[in-house]
C-alpha positions as CSV (number, residue, x, y, z in Angstrom):
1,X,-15.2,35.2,8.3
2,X,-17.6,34.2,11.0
3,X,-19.3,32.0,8.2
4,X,-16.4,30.4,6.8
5,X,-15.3,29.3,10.2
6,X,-17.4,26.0,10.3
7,X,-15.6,25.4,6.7
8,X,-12.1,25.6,7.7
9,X,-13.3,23.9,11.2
10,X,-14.4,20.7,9.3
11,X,-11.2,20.5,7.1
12,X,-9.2,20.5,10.2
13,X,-11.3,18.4,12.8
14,X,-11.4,15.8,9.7
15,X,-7.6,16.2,9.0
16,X,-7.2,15.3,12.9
17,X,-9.4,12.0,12.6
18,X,-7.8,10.7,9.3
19,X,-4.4,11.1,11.1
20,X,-5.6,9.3,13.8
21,X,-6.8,6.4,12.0
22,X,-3.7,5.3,10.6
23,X,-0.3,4.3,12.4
24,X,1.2,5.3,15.1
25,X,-2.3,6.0,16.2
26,X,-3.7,3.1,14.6
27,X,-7.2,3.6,15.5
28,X,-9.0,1.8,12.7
29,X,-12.4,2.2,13.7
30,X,-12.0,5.7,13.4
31,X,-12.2,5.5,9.7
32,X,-16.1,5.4,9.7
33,X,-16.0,8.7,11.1
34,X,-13.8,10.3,9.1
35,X,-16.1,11.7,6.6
36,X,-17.9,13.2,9.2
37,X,-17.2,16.3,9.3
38,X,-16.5,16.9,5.7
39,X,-20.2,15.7,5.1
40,X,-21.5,18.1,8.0
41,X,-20.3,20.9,6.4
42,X,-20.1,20.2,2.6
43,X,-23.6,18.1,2.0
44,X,-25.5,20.5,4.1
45,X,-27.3,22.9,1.4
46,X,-27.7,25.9,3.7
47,X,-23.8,26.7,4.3
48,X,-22.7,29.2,1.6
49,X,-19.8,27.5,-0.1
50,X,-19.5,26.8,-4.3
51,X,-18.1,24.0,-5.7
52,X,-14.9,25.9,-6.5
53,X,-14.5,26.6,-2.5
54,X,-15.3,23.2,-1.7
55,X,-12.4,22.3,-4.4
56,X,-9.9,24.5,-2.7
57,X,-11.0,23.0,0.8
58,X,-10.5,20.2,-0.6
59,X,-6.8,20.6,-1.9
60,X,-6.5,22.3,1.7
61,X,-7.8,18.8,3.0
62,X,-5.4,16.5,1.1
63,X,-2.0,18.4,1.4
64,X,-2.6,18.6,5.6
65,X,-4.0,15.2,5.9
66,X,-1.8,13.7,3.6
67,X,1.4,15.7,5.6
68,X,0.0,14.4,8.7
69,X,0.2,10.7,7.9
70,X,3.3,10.7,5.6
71,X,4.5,14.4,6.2
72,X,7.4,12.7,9.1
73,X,9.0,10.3,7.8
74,X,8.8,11.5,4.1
75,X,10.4,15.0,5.4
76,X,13.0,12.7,7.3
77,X,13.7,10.0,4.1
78,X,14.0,13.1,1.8
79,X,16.7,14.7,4.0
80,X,18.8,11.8,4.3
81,X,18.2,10.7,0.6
82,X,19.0,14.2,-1.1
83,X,21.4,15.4,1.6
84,X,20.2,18.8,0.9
85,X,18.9,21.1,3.1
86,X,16.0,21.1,5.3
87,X,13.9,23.7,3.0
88,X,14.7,21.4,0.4
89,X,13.4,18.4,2.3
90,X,10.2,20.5,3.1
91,X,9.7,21.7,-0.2
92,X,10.1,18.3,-1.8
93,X,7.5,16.9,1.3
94,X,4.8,19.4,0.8
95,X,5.3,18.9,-3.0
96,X,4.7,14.9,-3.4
97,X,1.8,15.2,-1.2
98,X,0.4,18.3,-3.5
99,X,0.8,16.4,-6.7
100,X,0.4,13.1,-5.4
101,X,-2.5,12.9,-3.0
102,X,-3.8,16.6,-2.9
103,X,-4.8,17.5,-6.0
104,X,-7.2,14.6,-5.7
105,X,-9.4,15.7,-3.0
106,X,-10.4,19.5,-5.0
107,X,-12.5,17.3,-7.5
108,X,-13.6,15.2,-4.5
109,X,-15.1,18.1,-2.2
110,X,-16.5,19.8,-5.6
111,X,-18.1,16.7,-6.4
112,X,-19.2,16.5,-2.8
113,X,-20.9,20.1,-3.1
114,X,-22.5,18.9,-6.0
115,X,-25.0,16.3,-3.7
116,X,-25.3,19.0,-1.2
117,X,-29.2,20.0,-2.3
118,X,-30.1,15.9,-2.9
119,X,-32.0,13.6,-0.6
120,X,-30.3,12.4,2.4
121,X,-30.0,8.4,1.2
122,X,-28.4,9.7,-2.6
123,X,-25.9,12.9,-0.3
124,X,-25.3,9.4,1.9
125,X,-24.6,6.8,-0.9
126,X,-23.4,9.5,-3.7
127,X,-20.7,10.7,-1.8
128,X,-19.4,7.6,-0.4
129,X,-19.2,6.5,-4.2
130,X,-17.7,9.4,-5.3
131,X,-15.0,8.8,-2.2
132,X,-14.4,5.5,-3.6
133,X,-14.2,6.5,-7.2
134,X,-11.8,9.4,-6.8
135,X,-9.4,7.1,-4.4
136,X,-9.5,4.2,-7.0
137,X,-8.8,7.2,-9.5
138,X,-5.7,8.6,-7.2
139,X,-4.1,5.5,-7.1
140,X,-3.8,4.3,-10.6
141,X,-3.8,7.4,-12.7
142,X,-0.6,10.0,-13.2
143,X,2.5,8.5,-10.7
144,X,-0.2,6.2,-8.8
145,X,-0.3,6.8,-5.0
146,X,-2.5,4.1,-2.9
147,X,-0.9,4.9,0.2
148,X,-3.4,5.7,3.0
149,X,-6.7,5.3,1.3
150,X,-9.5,5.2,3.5
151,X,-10.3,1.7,4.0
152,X,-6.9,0.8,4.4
153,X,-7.8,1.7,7.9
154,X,-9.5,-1.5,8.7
155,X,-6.4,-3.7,8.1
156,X,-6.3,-4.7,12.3
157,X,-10.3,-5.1,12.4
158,X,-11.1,-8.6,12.3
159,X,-14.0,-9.7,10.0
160,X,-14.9,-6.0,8.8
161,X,-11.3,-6.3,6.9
162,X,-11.9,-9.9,5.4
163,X,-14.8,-7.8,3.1
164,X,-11.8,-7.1,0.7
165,X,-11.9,-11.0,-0.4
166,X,-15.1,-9.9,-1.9
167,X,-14.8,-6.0,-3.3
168,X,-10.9,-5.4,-2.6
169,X,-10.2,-1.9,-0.5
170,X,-12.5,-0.4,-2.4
171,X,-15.8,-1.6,-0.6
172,X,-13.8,-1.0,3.0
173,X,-13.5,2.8,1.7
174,X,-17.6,2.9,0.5
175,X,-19.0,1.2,4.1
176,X,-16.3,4.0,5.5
177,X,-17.2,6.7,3.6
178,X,-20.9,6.0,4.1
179,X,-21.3,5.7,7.6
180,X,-19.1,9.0,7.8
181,X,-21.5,10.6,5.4
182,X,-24.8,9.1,7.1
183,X,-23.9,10.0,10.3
184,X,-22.6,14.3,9.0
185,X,-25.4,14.7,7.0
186,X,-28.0,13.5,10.0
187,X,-26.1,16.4,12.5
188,X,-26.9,18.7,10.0
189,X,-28.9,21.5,12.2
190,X,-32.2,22.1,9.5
191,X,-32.7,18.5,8.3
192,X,-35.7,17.5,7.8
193,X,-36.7,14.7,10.6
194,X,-37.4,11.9,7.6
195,X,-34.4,12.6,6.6
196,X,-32.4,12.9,9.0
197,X,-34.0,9.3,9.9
198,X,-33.0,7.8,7.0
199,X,-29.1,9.0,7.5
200,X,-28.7,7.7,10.4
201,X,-30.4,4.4,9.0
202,X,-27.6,4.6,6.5
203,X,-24.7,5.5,8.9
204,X,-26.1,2.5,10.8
205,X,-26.2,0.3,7.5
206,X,-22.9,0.9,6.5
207,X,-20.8,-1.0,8.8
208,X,-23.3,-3.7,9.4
209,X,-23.0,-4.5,6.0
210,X,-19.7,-4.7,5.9
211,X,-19.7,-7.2,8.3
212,X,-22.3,-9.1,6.9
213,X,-19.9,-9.0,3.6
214,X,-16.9,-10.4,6.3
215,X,-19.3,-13.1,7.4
216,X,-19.9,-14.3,3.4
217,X,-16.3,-13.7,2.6
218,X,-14.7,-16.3,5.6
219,X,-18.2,-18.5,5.0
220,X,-17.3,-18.7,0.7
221,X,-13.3,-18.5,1.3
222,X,-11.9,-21.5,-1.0
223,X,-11.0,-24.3,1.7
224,X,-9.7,-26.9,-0.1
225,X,-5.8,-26.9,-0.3
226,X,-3.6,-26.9,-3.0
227,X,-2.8,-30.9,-3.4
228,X,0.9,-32.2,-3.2
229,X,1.9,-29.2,-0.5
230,X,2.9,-29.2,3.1
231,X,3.1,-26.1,5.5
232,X,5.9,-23.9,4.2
233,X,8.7,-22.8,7.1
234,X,9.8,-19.3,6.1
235,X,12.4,-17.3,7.9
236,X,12.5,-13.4,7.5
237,X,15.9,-11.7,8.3
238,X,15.9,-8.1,9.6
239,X,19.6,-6.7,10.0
240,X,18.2,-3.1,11.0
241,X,20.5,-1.2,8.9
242,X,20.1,2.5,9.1
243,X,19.5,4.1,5.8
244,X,22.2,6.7,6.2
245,X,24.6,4.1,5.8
246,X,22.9,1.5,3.0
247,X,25.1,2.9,0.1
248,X,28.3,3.6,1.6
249,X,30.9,1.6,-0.6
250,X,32.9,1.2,2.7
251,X,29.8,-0.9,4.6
252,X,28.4,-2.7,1.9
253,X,30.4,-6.5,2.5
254,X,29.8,-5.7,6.3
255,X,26.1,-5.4,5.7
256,X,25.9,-8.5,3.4
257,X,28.0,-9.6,6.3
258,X,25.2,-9.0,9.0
259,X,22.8,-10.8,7.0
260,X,25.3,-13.7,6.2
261,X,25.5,-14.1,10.2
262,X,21.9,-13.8,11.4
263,X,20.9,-16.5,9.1
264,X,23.6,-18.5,10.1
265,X,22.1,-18.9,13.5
266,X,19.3,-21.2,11.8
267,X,19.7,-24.9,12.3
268,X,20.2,-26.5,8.9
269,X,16.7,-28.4,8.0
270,X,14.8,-26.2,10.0
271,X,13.4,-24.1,7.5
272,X,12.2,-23.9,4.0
273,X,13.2,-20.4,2.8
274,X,14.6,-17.7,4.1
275,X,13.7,-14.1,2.8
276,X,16.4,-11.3,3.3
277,X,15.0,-7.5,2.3
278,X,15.3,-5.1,-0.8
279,X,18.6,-4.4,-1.2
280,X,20.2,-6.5,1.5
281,X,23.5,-6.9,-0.9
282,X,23.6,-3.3,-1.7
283,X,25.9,-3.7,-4.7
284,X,25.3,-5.9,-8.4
285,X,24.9,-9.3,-7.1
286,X,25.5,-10.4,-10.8
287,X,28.7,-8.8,-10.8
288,X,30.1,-10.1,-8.1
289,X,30.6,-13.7,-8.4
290,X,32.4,-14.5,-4.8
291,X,29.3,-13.0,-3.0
292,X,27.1,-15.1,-5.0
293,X,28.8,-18.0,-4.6
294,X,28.6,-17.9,-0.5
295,X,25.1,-17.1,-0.7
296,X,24.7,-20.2,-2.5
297,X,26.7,-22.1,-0.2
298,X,24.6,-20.9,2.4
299,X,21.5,-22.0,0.8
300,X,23.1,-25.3,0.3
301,X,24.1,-25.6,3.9
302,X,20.8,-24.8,5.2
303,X,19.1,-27.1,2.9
304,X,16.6,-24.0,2.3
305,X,15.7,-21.6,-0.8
306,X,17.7,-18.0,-0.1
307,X,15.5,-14.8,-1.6
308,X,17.7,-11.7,-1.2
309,X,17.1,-8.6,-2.1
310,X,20.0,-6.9,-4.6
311,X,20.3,-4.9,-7.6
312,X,21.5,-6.2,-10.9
313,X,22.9,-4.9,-14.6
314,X,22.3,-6.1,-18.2
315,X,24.0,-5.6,-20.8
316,X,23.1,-4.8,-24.7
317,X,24.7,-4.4,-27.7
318,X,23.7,-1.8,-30.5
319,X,25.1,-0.6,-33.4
320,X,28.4,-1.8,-32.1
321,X,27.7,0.1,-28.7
322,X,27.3,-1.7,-25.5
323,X,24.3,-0.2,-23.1
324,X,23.8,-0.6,-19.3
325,X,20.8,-1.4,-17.7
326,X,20.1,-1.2,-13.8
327,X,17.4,-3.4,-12.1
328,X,16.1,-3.7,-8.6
329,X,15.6,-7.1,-8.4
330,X,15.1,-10.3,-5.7
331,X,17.1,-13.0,-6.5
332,X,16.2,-16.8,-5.5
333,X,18.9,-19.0,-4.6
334,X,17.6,-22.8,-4.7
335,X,18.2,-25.0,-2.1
336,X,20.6,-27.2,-3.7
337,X,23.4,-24.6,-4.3
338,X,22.4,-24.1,-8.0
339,X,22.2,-20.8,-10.1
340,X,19.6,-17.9,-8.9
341,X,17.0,-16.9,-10.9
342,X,15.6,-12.7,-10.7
343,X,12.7,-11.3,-9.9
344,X,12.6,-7.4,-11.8
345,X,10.6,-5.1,-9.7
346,X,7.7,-3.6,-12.1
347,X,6.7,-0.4,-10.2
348,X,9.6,2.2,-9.6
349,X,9.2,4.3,-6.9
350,X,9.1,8.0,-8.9
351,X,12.0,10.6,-7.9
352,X,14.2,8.1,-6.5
353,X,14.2,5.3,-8.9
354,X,13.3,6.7,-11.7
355,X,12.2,9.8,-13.0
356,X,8.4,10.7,-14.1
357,X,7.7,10.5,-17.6
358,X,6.4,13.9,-17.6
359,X,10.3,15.1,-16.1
360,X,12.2,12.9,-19.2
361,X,13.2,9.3,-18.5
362,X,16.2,8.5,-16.3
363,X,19.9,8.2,-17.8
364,X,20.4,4.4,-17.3
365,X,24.1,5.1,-16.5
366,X,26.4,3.9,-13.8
367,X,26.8,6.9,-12.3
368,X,23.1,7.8,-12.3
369,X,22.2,3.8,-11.0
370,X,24.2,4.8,-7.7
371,X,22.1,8.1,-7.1
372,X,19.2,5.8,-7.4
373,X,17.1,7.7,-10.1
374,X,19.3,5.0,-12.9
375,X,16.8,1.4,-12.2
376,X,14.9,-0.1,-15.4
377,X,11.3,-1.7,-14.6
378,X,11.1,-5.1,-15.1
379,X,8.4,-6.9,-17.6
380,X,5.9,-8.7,-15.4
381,X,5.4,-11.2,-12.9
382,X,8.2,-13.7,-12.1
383,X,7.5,-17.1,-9.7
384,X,10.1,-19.6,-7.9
385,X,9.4,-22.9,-6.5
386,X,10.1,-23.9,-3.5
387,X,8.7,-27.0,-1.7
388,X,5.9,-27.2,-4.3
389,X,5.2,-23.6,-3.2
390,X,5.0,-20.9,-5.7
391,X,6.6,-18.0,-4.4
392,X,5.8,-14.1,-5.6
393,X,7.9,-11.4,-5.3
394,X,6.7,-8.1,-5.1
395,X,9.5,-5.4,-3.9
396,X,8.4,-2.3,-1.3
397,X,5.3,-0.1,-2.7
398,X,4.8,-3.0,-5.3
399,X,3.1,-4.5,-2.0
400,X,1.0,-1.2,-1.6
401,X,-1.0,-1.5,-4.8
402,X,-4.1,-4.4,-5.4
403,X,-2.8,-5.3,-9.3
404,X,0.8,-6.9,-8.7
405,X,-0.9,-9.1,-6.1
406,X,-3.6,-9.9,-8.1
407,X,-1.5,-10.6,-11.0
408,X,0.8,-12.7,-9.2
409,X,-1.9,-15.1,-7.5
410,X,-3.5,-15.4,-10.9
411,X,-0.3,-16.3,-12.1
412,X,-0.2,-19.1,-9.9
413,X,1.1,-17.8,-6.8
414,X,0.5,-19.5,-3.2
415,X,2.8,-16.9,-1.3
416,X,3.4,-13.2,-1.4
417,X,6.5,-12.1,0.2
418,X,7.3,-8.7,0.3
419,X,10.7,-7.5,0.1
420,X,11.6,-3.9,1.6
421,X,13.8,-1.1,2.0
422,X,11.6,0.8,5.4
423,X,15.2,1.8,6.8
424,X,14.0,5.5,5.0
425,X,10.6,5.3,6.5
426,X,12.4,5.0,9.6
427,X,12.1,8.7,10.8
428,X,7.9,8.6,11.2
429,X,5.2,5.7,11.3
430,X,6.3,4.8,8.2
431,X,7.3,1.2,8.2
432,X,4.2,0.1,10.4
433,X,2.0,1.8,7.6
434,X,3.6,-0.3,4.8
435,X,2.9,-3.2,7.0
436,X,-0.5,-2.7,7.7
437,X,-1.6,-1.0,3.8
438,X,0.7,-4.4,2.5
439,X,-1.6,-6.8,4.8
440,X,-4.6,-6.1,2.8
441,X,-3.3,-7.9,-0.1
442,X,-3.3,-11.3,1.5
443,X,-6.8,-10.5,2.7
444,X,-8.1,-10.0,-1.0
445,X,-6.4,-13.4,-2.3
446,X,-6.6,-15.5,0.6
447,X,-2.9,-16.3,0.3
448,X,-0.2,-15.4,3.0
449,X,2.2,-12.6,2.5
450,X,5.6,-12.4,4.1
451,X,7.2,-9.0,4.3
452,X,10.9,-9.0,5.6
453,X,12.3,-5.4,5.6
454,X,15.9,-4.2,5.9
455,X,14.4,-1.8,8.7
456,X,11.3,-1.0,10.3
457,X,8.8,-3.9,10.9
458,X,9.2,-7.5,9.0
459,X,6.5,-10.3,10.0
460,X,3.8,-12.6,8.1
461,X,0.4,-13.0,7.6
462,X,-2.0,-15.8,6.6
463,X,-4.9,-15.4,4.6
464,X,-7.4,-13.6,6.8
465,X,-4.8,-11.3,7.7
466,X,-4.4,-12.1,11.2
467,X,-0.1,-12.2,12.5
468,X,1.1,-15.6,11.6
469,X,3.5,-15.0,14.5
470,X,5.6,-12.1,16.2
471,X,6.7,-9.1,14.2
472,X,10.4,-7.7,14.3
473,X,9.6,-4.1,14.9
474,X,12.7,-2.1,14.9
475,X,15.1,-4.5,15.6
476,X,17.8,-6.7,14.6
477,X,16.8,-10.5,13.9
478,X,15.5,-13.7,12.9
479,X,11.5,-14.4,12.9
480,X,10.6,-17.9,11.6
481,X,6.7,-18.7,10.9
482,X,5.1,-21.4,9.8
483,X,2.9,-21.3,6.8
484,X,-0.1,-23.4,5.9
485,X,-0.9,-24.6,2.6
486,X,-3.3,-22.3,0.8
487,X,-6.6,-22.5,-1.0
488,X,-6.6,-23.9,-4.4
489,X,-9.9,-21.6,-5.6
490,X,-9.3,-17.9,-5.8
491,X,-11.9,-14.9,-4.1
492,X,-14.4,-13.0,-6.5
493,X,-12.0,-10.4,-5.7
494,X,-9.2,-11.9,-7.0
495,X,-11.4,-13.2,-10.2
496,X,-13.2,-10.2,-10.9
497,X,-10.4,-8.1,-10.0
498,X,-12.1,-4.2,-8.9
499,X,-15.6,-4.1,-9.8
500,X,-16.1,-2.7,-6.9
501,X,-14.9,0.4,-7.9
502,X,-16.5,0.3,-11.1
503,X,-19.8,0.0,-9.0
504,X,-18.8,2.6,-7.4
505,X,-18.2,5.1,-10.2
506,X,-21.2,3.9,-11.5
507,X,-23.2,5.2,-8.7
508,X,-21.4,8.2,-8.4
509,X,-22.2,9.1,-11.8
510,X,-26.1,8.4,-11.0
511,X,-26.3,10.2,-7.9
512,X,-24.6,13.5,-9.7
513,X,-26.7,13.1,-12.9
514,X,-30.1,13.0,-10.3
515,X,-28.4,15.9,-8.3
516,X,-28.2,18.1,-12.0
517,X,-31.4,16.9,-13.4
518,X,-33.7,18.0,-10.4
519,X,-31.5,21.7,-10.1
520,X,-29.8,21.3,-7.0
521,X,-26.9,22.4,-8.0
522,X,-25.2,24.5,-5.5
523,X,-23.8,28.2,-6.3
């Protein structure tokens, strides 16, 4: 027992610090010493552990960490959601984070294990690669899960964060990993004193580079604007609607009504667009031709674009049998009163909107639609116009991961806005994590991104990811920001998409094929 103590110690001190570097906390820097203590115990050849220990630590690792960041306002959102009871709620908690973030970090630690008898530059560089490889891996393989990766942490440090214009997330995570790594393996009691010089050299290296990278990245960032554009004046409406009472067929016209009255307080001229959340008409907008036709009216009015947040149907015709489909979709009402066009959102959210693959696909029913597990995925990036602008929409988690961004600016795109429904992250952190993971996106394509929530925290920022003006955290109300035009060239992030993580399997791959071909492997 004695000797498994430092072990379990590690798993928990570095559970502690990952919590720490996200919100509430918030503690960014913290990220380059998260791997600390995993790399203290884990790279350090003289501590009895096999890889298939390390694997279970590292399962251990993931399902705590993972419950610590997420583990509050998932437990509450599943409670209200299911309305089931609170051993279901925990059960379904400690479940998404086994399958979804868990089971990720066994292979990690294993591989970790595996660099443990290596030199102290490939334990340094081998296991920040194989950080970065398995977090790329975690959130695009199976049900995808991006949330809380390890550079994500950066997202409020100014320059280090503007990196991800040149290798995405991805090279946040490596300079995090390896500083973590550098600085563990160099505390490592029987070290040899070369080698414990050249970890602290690369614990040293790691965020310097980095902000040598942020220094290229603002020096190389595209300046010249997109001809034939002004500034764009976007307002984001936040009603603050609790969660609990979203669906309710006896609120929905008095939540369309909140929205409907906060956006009334606008002068008309004085903005451009105006961007209410996911589901702010909770109820098919395409059904429901009065609604539609005072939303346009409003638009009108104003003299500014409308994008709302509502679900719509479709309807097909087979073998003399009419079938049903269910979207979750953004809908953009032009300025001049004319018909909407729909945005489909691509990436359901699994469990709620639709089911896994694995688990059978969902019944696209009516019945089914209003328990939420009914929606169809939509086909692939959709743009509106407005004011020369080319608008994106990318609905909650879509926000979360680098592709629908990417696809979107290559498309065309000069804004992102982000439409959500945080009212369920409402019990934890939950809403100023989406905020801060979603801010990374603008970061990596140099355009602005507008997130307007139904609940939680709606807001804007520009390219570099700095707060284009006050947030609405938590309340009810009307934030307007100003926009300014964006660059016409796109980032070698943006054109090369994640090479980064390529690079980075590729030297994970290297470092473990050095670690096996001089013996070290540990037993």
């Amino acid at each position: 027992m004695a000797r498994a103590l430092p072990l379990w110690a590690a798993v928990a001190v570095a559970t502690v610090v990952f919590a720490f570097v996200y919100p509430p906390f918030g503690v960014g820097p913290l990220a380059f010493l998260a791997v600390t203590p995993i790399a203290l115990v884990f790279l350090d050849p003289l501590v009895r552990c096999s890889t298939a220990k390390a694997a279970v630590a590292g399962l251990v690792f993931g399902e705590l960490a993972s419950l610590a960041i997420v583990g509050p306002w998932m437990y509450s959102a599943a409670s209200i959601y299911f309305a089931r009871s609170t051993t279901f709620a925990l059960a379904f908690t400690a479940f998404i984070n086994a399958t979804n973030v868990a089971i990720y970090y066994a292979p990690t630690f294993a591989l970790l294990r595996m660099l443990a008898g290596t030199s102290a530059l490939v334990r340094v560089l081998g296991s920040a690669a194989v950080w970065t490889t398995l977090e790329y891996v975690r959130a695009n393989t199976l049900l995808g899960n991006p949330w809380a990766l390890l550079g994500q942490g950066l997202y409020d440090v100014p320059l280090l964060r503007e990196a991800a214009g040149i290798g995405g997330v991805w090279l946040l995570t490596f300079a995090c990993a390896a500083a973590g790594a550098g600085l563990g393996v160099a505390l490592q009691p029987a070290i040899a004193p070369r080698q414990r010089r050249r970890a602290i050299g690369a614990a040293l290296a790691a965020p310097l580079a980095l902000l040598l990278c942020g220094f290229v990245s603002r020096a190389i960032a595209p300046q010249r604007a997109v001809a034939g554009m002004g500034p764009l004046r976007v307002a984001v409406v936040q009603a603050e609607i609790d969660s609990a009472d979203l669906w309710k067929p006896e609120l929905r016209l008095a939540h369309v009504e909140s929205y409907l009255a906060l956006t009334r307080t606008l002068a008309p001229g004085s903005v451009d667009l105006v961007v209410w959340p996911e589901n702010a008409i909770p109820f098919l907008l395409d059904a429901d031709l009065r609604t539609r036709a005072v939303v346009a009216d409003l638009a009108r009015g104003l003299d500014a674009a409308l994008l709302v947040g509502a679900p719509r149907s479709e309807t097909s015709s087979f073998a003399g049998a009419a079938t049903a489909r269910f979207f979750n979709s953004a809908f953009l009402f032009p300025a001049d009163g004319g018909a909407p066009k729909a945005y489909d959102k691509v990436r359901l959210l699994p469990y709620v909107e639709a089911l896994p693959s694995l688990l059978g696909r969902a019944i696209d029913t009516p019945s089914d639609w209003q328990a939420g597990a009914g929606y169809s995925a939509g086909t692939g990036t959709v743009l509106f116009d407005v004011r020369s602008w080319r608008i994106a929409p990318l609905i909650c988690l879509e926000a979360v991961y680098p592709q629908y961004a990417r696809a979107a600016v290559s498309a065309g795109a000069d804004l992102l806005v982000n439409l959500s429904n945080d009212a369920w992250f409402s019990g934890g952190a939950g809403p100023e994590q989406h905020f801060a993971m979603s801010s990374l996106r603008a970061v990596e394509s140099r355009r602005p991104l507008v997130r307007a929530a139904n609940g939680g925290v709606s807001g804007a920022v520009d390219g570099g990811g700095n707060l284009a003006g006050p947030t609405l955290r938590r309340t009810r109300g009307v934030a307007v920001y100003t926009l300014e035009v964006p660059p016409a060239a796109h980032t070698l992030q943006q054109r090369v998409g994640d090479w980064f993580a390529a690079l980075s399997a590729l030297v994970a791959a290297t470092c473990l094929l050095k670690a096996r071909r001089d013996g070290t492997r540990i037993t």
